[in-house]
C-alpha angles and dihedrals in degrees: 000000000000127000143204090250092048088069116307131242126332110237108263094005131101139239116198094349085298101125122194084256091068091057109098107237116222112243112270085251092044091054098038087060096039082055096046095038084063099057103098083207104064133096148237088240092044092045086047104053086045093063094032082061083070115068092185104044086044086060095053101043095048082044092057096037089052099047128093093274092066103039099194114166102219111053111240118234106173136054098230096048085056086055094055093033092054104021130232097282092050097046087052094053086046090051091049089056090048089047090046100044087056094045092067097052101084091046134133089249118119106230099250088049095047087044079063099040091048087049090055098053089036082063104039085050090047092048099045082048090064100030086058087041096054103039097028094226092142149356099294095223101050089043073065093060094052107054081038083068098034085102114032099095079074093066087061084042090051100047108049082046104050098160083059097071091088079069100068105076084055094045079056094062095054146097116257089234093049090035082060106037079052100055087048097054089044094040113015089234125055122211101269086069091064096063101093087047090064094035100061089041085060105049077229124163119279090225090052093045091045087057092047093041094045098032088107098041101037093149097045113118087236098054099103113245096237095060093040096101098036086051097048091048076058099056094049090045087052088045087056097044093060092047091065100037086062119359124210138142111265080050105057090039087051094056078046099054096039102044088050088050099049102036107009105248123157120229087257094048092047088044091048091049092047086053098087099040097105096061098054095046093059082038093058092033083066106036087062096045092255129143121223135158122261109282126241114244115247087254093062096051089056084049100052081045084049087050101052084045095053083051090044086054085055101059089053086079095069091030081059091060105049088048095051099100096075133048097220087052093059093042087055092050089048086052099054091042076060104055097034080061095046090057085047092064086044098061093041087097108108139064097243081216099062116003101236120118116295118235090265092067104037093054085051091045099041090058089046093060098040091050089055087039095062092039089056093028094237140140133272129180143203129205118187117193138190130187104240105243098351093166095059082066087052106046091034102043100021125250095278079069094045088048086059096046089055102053084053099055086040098057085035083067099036085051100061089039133107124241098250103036113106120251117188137167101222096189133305101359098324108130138190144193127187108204102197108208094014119126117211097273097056092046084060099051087054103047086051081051090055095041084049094050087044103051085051089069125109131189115198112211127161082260104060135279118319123224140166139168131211129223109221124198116200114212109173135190122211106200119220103199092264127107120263147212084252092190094050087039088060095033081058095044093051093040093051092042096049084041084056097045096043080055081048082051087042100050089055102279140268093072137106127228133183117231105194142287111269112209 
């Protein structure tokens, strides 16, 4: 059998009933820019003059440069100035989601199922941007890129098949290994391999093609060097992406496993990256014009994994019974109760309200970072936080509006915050954030950053808006490469930090002040 990496497709032929015409086609600008990009020889001006030619194609590029996702400080006017400000590479891989997210709109979807397709490579692209981020395996946007395309091998599937698009809701559900081994027994050919074929059509990056064509095979001896880790970025994106289509959980202990083989994450430090996906995924949804539907929290997806571990403990009843005639039966079905437990107590990470660490797992992972702070004689913070009057919400809108104003406040945190700073709900409406390598004075800019994004909130009830403010107290330790008490360490750094928000209390609310260095 033929493949798409053994050649491609003859002009006017067919491989597997999918004919030239089922491939998507780039617009004639996006092209024009993906070719020119990949002159070494072009430059930012020249770059610049080609998309400003193009009145349409400039709006939505300076739209998306200038959105959340980028973050840029200055606001970009000009095309040319978005050239210099990204870089080429960047501004192609910007011009192939914009040629990819078009392509889709004349589709065979119905507009509930592509709202979903575009959700799922939304969120691949999301989740190999941070895990690029995160492990710098590769350039982050053009990991985007990457987990964008995953997927898009399925749109010529799709369309020669038509029949086949009421298989798409059931291919969600399922695991990327059975999902392929599904398309090749339906079609002969699963999307990755038809990766090259797009490519080509495309006039796209080899480096962008080998990722799309091996993600599914990154440790195969065929798969060239030079895409390995960019494929294998792929795989875990594709992982992810699974997990939250449909959470369960061998799923979630599969992203797990993977991601601490590969890059040696523990499950906290995985957990913790995957937190702000979400976010990023709605952010991106908007930057490129898409719709998606609000996106679960991290937390709920453990929950939803917790749930179809506490029915899978259920079955183990009847599955006792029948194991019962022998004694190494019963001692195999102890075993798995124990780890199945034992995954229980795993996923019991997160606060189900807001999302943010429990205090279970802000007092393990506290003494974690002080421990590695005195060793390397570093900083951590500690920024305590506490909503103004929060029982006045309460008492006045009812606790379904209190609930509200706490994930708010919550997200408005989470949204200032680092990916690896520690965000925790520590009971009522009692906060916390642990800053690793900030002094006392930038603990205190940002926790002026979190009691500004917070007072910005607004919550809109029949009885009027809702606001509310938070009072922070800043405590810090300054490590000295010796070891250190850690539990009266942490008893002093909470004491010093609550001394120092009940003075913000003190002082009339809605200020920050820094209670001491502690050494």
């Amino acid at each position: 059998m033929s493949s798409a990496r053994e050649g491609g497709m003859p002009a006017g032929q067919s491989i597997m009933g999918i004919n030239p015409a089922d491939l998507p086609s780039p617009p004639a600008a996006v092209a024009r820019v993906v070719r020119l990009a990949s002159d070494p020889d072009v430059t930012s001006d020249k770059l610049g003059v080609v998309i400003g030619s193009d009145p349409a194609f400039t709006a939505e590029l300076l739209r998306m440069v200038n959105s959340p996702f980028y973050g840029l400080k200055q606001p970009v006017t000009a095309a040319s100035r978005a050239v210099t400000v990204l870089g080429i590479r960047a501004l192609r891989n910007l011009a192939i989601c914009f040629a990819v997210r078009d392509s889709l709109r004349n589709s065979a979807f119905r507009a509930h199922d592509l709202e979903l397709f575009w959700e799922d490579c939304l969120r691949r692209a999301v989740a190999s941007r941070i895990l690029a981020r995160t492990t710098e395996t590769m350039l982050p946007e053009e990991a985007f890129t990457v987990g964008l395309l995953q997927d898009f091998g399925m749109l010529a599937i799709l369309r020669a098949n038509r029949k086949d698009f009421a298989q798409w809701p059931l291919w969600r559900s399922m695991s990327p290994e059975d999902r392929h081994v599904d398309e090749m027994q339906r079609f002969g050919m699963a999307h990755d391999g038809f990766a090259e074929l797009l490519g080509s059509r495309w006039g796209l990056p080899q480096s962008i093609v080998g990722a799309l064509s091996w993600h599914h095979q990154p440790d195969d001896p065929g798969c060239p060097r030079e895409v390995r880790a960019s494929a294998r970025v792929a795989w875990h994106a594709d992982q992810i992406c699974a997990l939250l289509a449909a959470p369960t959980a061998d799923g979630l202990a599969a992203v797990r496993a993977g991601l601490a083989a590969d890059y040696s994450l523990r499950d906290a430090d995985a957990d913790r990256m995957m937190e702000g996906l979400p976010i990023e995924v709605e952010q991106a949804a908007s930057a490129l014009g898409m719709r998606v539907g609000r996106q679960p929290n991290f937390a709920t997806v453990v929950a939803q994994a917790s749930k179809a571990l506490v029915e899978m403990n259920s079955s183990y009843e009847e599955l006792t019974v029948k194991l019962e005639r022998t004694i190494a039966e019963k001692n195999a079905l102890m075993l798995r109760l124990e780890e199945a437990n034992a995954a229980l107590a795993r996923l019991a990470y997160f606060d189900p309200l807001t999302g943010l660490s429990n205090r279970r797992h802000f007092d393990g992972n506290i003494r974690d970072l002080l421990v590695k702070a005195a060793a390397a004689s570093t900083c951590v913070s500690l920024v305590t936080i506490d909503l103004d009057k929060f029982k006045n919400v309460n008492d006045t809108f009812g606790h379904g509006v209190g609930d509200i104003v706490l994930r708010n406040s919550a997200a408005a945190i989470s949204q200032c915050c680092h990916d690896g700073d520690l965000k925790a709900r520590l009971g009522g409406e009692e906060l916390a954030v642990v800053l690793s390598g900030c002094d006392s004075q930038q603990a205190f800019a940002a926790a002026e950053r979190f009691r500004q994004a917070i007072e910005a909130c607004t919550v809109t009830t029949q009885q009027g808006a809702v606001k509310v403010t938070a009072s922070f107290g800043v405590s810090t330790f300054q490590g000295s490469g010796t070891r250190v008490d850690v539990e009266r360490l942490v008893q002093v750094l909470c004491d010093v930090g609550d001394r120092a928000l009940y003075q913000s209390k003190e002082l009339g609310r809605n200020c920050t002040t820094i209670g001491g260095v502690i050494r």
